[in-house]
N, C-alpha and C positions, 0 to 999 in steps of 0.2 A: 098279474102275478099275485098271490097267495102269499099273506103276511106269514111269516115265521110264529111258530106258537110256541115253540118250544128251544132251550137250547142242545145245538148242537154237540155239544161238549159233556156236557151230566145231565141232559134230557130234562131239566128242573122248566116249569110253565114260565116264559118269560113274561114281564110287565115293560111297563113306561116310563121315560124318567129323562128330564131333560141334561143334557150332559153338553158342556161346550156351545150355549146356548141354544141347543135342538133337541126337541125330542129323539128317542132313540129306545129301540128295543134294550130292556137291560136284565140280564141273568144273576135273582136274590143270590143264590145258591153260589156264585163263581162272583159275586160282586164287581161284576165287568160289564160293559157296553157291548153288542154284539152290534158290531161297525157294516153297513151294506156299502160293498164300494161297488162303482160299474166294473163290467163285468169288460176283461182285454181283447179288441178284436182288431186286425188290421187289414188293409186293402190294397190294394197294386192299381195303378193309373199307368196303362202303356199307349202310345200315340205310333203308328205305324207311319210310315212316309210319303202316307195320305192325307196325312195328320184323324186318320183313322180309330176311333179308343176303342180298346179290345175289354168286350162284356162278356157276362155268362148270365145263361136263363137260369133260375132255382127253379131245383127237382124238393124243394120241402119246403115247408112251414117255417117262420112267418113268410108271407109275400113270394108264397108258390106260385109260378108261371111267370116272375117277375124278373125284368133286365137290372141290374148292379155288376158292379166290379167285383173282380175274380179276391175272393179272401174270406175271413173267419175268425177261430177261437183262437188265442196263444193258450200253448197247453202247459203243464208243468215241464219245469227246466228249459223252456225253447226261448230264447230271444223272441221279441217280435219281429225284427230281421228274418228271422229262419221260419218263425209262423207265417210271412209272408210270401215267403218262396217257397215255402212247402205246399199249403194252400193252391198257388198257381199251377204249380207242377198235376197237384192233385186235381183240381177242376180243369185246366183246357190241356195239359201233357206238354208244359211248356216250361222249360228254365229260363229261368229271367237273371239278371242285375238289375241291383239298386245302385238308382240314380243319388236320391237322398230322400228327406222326408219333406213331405210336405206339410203335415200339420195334425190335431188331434183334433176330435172332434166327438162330441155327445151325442148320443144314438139310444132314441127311446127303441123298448124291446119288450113285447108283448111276455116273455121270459123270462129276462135277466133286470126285468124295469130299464137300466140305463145300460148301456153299451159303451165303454170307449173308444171309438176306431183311432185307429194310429197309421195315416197315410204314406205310401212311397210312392214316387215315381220312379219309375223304372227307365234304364237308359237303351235297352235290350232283351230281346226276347229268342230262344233259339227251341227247335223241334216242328213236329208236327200237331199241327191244332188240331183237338180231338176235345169231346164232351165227357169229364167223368162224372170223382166225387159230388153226389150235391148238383148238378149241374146238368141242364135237357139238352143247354142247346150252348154254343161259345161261337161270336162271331163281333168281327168290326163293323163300329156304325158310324157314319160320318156325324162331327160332332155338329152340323148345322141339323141334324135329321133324327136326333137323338130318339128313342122310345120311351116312354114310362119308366126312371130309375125307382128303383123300391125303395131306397131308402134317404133322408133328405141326405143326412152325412154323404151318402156315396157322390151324390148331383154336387154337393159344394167343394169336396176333394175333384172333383172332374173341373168344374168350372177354377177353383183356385188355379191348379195345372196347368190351366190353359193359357189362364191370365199371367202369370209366373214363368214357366218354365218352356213353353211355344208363343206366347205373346199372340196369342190366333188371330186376334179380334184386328190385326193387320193383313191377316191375310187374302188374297183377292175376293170380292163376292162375297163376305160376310160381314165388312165392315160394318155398322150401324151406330148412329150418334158418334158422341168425341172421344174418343177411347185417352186414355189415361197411360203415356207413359212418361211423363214428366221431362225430366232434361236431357235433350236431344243433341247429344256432340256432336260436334262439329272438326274437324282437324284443320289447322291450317299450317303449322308448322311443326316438326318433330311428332310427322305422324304418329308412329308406331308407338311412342313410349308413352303419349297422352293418351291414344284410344285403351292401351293397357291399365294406366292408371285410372281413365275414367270405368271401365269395367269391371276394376276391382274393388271402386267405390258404390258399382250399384247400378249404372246407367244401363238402362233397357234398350237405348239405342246411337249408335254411334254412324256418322259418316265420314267416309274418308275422300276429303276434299283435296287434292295436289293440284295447284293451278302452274307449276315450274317443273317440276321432274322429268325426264324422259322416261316414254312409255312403258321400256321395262324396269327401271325400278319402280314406278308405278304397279307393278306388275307384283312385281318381287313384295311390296310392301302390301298390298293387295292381299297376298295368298299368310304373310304373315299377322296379320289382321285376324283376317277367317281364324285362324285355329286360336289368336284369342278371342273372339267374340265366342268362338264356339263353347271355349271353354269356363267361359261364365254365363252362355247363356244368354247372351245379347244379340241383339238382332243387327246386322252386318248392312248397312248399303254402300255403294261407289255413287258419286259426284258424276254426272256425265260418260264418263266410258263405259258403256255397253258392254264393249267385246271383253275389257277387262274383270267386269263383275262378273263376269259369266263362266270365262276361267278362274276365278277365284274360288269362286261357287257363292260368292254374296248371294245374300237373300234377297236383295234387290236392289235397283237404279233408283238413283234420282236426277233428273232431268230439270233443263232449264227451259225459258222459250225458248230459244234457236235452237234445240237441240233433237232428236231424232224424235217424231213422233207417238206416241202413245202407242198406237192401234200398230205399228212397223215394232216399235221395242215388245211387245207384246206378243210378235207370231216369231221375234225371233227368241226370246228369252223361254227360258222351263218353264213347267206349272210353276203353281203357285208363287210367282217371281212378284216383288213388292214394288211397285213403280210409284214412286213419289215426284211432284211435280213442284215449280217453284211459280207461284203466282203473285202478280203486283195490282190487281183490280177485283170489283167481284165478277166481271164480264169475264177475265182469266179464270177465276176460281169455280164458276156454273162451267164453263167451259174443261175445264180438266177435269170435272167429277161425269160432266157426260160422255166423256171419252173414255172413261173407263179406270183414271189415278186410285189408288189405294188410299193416298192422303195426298193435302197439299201445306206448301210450305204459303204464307201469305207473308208479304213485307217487301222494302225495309218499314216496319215500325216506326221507328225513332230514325234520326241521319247515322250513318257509318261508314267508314274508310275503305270496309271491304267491299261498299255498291255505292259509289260516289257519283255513280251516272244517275240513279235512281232519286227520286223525290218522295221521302217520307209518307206514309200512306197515311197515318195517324191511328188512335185507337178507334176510333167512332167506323171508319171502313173494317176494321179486324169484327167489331162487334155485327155487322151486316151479312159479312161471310159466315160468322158462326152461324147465322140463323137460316142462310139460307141453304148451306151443303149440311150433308148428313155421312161424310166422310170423314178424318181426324184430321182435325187443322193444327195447324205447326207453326206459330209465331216466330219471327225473326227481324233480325235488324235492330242494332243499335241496342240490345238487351244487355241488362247487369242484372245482381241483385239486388240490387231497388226498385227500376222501373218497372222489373215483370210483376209486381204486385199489383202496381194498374192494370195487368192481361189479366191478372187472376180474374180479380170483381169484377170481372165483363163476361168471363165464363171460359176463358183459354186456361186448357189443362196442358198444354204439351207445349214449350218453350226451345227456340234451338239458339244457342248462343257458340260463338267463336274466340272471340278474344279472349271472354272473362274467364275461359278453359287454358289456358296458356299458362295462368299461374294459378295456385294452387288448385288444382284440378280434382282430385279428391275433394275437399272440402267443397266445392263450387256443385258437385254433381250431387253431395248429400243433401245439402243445404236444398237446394232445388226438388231434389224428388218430396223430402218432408214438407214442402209447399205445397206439390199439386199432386202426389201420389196420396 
């Protein structure tokens, strides 16, 4: 980009002059600073329910032939709300909703020098996908199998999304290393109104444990769960019942030893269904990641009330599991907020506690994710 030589305003040669301690182009003549701010761009992040992101090829300069997200300039008078959706419309022939934002982000620009993209995700997409404005080619690419994005901004809005608002890195077949989603509720009593509050405090993952209920309010409590997991955004498992998380539409099971097999819960569960496993050895723990688990829970940790049959495994066996699966490992047994800082410094990111969510539940899931998120 080509330095400004002149100003805009009465045409006078501009010079140099540090202003607000920076240099800065400055107009004698108008005795003012000529301010370069980046230039407003926004982007749309849509995930289809293949967990699929929908791209478009650029038909122009910069990073012609190149895959990025569907978006562009804010022009005068348009929100970037409406620059976002207008854009979409205009490149793939698609009306969307926003979900919300995701985030801003700096974008160097052969152009404008800096860029500022301003991210949405999108909760919905409706029409028929076609290639226009700006655009060769518009197509879903699975996010494991991605192509060359053009721009870094676009790759870091796609992968935040992911990590945020689909939690992917749980999904079957992609897991890799320990994935990071901090405090792992657990319900034990007064299902419904802990899972609610711990999702409104932030928890990325809640399960709903009833070891007393009969199976249809099980049921009932199940399906009211889903729409609020759904609606913050949390990732939804059931405790043992199969058949229950399945009508619920949970994201996934979690399973104990005695409980239905991996490879049987697996042919009868949907795609991408999360099957978490409860393990008390590393011989358990090799064993569940080669059958196929998404993650495993390892423990009891510490002694506790809720596995009284169980003999404390200690930290020194959690820290052998870490090293030897390459699955998300899930500490439990006998946690507070004190002892999980001895999980921390051995390298456990993902904590599941039960009791200590009983009473102030908000505070317990904040406290916790600023630990290990």
């Amino acid at each position: 980009m080509k330095e400004k030589r002149f100003c805009p305003y009465c045409q006078h040669k501009l010079s140099k002059k540090v202003i607000e301690d920076r240099q800065r182009l400055y107009c004698p003549q108008c005795q003012s600073p000529l301010y370069e701010n980046p230039t407003p761009a926004t982007a749309a992040v849509f995930f289809n329910e293949q967990d699929e992101v929908l791209l478009v090829k650029r038909k122009v300069e910069p990073k012609k032939g190149q895959w990025c997200l569907p978006g562009g300039f804010v022009e005068m008078e348009e929100t970037p709300e409406e620059c976002c959706l207008r854009e979409l419309k205009e490149e793939t022939n698609l009306n969307g909703s926003i979900d919300r934002l995701v985030g801003v982000y700096l974008s160097e620009n052969p152009v404008y020098k800096s860029v500022l993209v301003i991210g949405y995700f999108l909760n919905q997409v409706r029409g028929h996908i076609r290639a226009g404005d700006d655009s060769e080619d518009v197509k879903y690419y699975p996010v494991q199998y991605l192509p060359s994005i053009a721009f870094k901004s676009h790759r870091s809005l796609i992968y935040d999304s992911l990590k945020v608002y689909k939690n992917y890195a749980l999904k079957p077949g992609t897991v890799k290393g320990h994935y990071h989603f901090g405090a792992y509720v657990i319900s034990s009593q007064n299902h419904v109104e802990i899972i609610e509050k711990a999702c409104r405090a932030g928890a990325r993952i809640v399960q709903y444990r009833d070891k007393y209920s009969e199976k249809k309010e099980i049921l009932e409590n199940a399906k009211n769960i889903r729409k609020i997991a759904s609606q913050y955004r949390s990732l939804f498992l059931v405790n043992n019942h199969l058949d229950i998380a399945i009508i619920s539409r949970a994201d996934g099971i979690h399973l104990g030893q005695n409980d239905i097999p991996i490879k049987d819960a697996r042919q009868m569960a949907p795609g991408h269904f999360i099957i978490g496993v409860s393990t008390h050895s590393l011989e358990q723990a090799l064993e569940a990641e080669a059958q196929g688990a998404d993650y495993i829970g390892i423990g009891p940790v510490f002694s506790t009330p809720t596995k009284k049959d169980y003999v404390p495994i200690g930290i020194e066996l959690v820290k052998q599991v870490l090293k030897a699966v390459s699955i998300p490992v899930v500490a439990i047994g006998g946690l507070n907020l004190q002892n999980v800082m001895e999980l921390k410094k051995i390298g456990i990111k993902n904590v599941a506690l039960v009791r200590a969510f009983q009473q102030n539940t908000e505070m317990t899931v904040k406290q916790l994710n600023e630990q290990f998120l």
